[in-house]
C-alpha positions in Angstrom: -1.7 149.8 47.5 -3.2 151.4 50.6 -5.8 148.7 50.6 -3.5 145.8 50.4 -1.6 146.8 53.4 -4.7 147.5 55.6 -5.9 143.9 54.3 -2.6 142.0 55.5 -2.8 144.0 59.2 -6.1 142.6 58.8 -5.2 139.1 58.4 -2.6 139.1 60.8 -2.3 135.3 62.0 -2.4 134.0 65.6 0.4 131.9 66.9 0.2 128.2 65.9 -0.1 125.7 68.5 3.1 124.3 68.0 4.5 127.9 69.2 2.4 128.0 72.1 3.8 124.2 73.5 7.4 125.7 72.2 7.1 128.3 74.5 5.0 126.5 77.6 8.4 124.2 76.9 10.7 126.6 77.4 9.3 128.0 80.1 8.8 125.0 82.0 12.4 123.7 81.6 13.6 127.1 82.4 11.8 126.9 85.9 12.6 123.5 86.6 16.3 124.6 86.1 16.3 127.5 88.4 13.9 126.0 91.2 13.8 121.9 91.3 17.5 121.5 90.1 18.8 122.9 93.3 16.4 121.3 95.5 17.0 117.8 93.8 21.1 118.0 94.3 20.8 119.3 97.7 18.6 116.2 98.8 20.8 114.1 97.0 23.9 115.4 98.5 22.8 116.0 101.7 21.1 112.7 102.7 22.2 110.5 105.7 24.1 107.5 104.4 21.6 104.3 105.4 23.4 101.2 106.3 22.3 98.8 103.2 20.2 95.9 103.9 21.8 92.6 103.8 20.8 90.5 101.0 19.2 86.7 101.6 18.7 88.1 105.4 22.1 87.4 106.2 23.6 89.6 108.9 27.0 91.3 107.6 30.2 89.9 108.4 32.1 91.8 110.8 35.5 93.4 110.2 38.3 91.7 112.7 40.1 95.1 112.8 37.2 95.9 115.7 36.6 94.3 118.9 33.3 92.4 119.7 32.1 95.9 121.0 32.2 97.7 117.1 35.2 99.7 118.4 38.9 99.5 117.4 41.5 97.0 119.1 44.0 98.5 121.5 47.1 97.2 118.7 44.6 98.5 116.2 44.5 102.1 117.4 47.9 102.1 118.2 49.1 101.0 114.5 46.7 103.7 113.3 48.5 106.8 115.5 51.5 105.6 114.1 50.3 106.1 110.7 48.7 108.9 111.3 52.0 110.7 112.6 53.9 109.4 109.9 51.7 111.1 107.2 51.6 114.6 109.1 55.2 114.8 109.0 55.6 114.1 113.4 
């Protein structure tokens, strides 16, 4: 019986192939978690918000609740404090 265990020692087998890519697998998906994850939510997250183009080369329509100027109108900003004080309780 001595001679049959020696033999199986002998023959041990080498990982497969498939064991090797299970493993390479693993590993890769376990660094991609812990190092790219992160990196990819934070540039997503953290990007600057880029006006959109307009479609057809069409310039976007302006809102009328601003002046020619982009800012709000006097009546405007006035209606909005109100609101504003309304909803904090003033």
């Amino acid at each position: 019986m001595a001679k049959r265990r020696r033999r199986s020692r002998a023959r041990r087998r080498r990982p497969s192939l498939v064991l090797i890519l299970l493993l390479l697998v693993v590993a890769a998906g376990f660094v991609t978690r812990r190092v790219l994850a992160p990196r990819a939510m934070h540039f997503l997250s953290h990007r600057s918000a880029a006006p959109a183009p307009a479609l057809g080369g069409e310039s976007p329509q302006p809102n009328p609740a601003y002046g020619a100027d982009g800012n709000l109108t006097d009546s405007d900003r006035r209606a909005l404090d109100r609101i504003v004080r309304e909803r904090s309780g003033r």
